[in-house]
N, C-alpha and C positions, 0 to 999 in steps of 0.2 A: 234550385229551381224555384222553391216559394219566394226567394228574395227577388227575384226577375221577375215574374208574374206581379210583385208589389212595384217594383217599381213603373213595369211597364201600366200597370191597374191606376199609380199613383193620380195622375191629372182626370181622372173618372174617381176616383173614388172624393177626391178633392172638389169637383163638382157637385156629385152626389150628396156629400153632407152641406156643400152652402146649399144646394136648390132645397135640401129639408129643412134648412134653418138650424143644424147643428150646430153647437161651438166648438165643439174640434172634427174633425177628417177622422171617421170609422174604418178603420183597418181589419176590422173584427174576421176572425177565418169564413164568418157567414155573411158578411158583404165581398168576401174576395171570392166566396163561391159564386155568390148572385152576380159579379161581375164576368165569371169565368165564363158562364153559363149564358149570359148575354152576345158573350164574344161568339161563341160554338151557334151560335142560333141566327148571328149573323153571318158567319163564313156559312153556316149550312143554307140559307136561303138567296142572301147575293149571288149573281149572275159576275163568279169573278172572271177575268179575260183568264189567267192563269190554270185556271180550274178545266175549262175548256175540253173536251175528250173529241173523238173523232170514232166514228163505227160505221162499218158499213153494214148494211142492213141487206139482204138477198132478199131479190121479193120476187114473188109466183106469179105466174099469166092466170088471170081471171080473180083477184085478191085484193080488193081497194083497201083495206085498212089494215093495221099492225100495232099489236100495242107493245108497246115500248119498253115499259117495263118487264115484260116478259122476253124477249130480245134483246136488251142490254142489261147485264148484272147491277150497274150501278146509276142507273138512269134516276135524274132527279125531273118529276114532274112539276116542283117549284119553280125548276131553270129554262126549262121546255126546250126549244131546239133552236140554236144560230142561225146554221143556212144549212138548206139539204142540196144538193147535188147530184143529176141524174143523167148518166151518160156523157161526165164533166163539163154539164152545162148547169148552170145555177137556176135553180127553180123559186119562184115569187110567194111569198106566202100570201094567203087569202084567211078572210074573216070567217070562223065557220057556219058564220049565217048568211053570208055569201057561198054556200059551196055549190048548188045549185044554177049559176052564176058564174060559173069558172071554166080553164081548158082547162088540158091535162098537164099544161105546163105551171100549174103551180099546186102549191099544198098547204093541209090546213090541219091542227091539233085540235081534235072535241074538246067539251068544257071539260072533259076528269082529266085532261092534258098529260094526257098518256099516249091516246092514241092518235098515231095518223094517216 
């Protein structure tokens, strides 16, 4: 597994030492961390199409908001929401300083981007 991780690390860590003006390409297990770590930090905040989840959310008469994170186990508020869908008609999102400004046909996620 460490030799696949080097090699797939290899043209990033190759970069990594020209951009510091090294003279050889550092392989060291603490740049291959620093790389690993890089990666995990991009799959956890990119918005990947594959990542993608689907929930349906139940929601109560008289209830305007809902936070998210507490209704979905693995909701990431880095990723916020695709499209929502209400009574399999697609609903618009709106700006939430626009919400004041809106029908009920569309929706909006507060700044802690949890809730909406």
């Amino acid at each position: 597994m460490c030799l696949s991780m080097i090699s797939t690390l290899s043209p990033i860590l190759i970069e990594t030492s020209n951009l510091l003006n090294e003279g050889s390409t550092d392989t060291s297990s603490k740049r291959i961390s620093f790389g690993n770590r890089a990666i995990r930090r991009v799959l956890k905040v990119r918005r990947w199409n594959w990542a993608r989840l689907s929930h349906t959310l139940t929601v109560v008469d008289d209830t305007q908001e809902y936070d998210l994170s507490s209704e979905i186990s693995d909701y990431n508020p880095n990723w916020g929401i695709y499209e929502v869908y209400m009574d399999d008609e697609k609903m618009t999102p709106i700006d939430y300083n626009q919400k004041e400004n809106t029908t009920s046909d569309h929706f909006y996620l507060k700044p802690d981007g949890k809730t909406i």
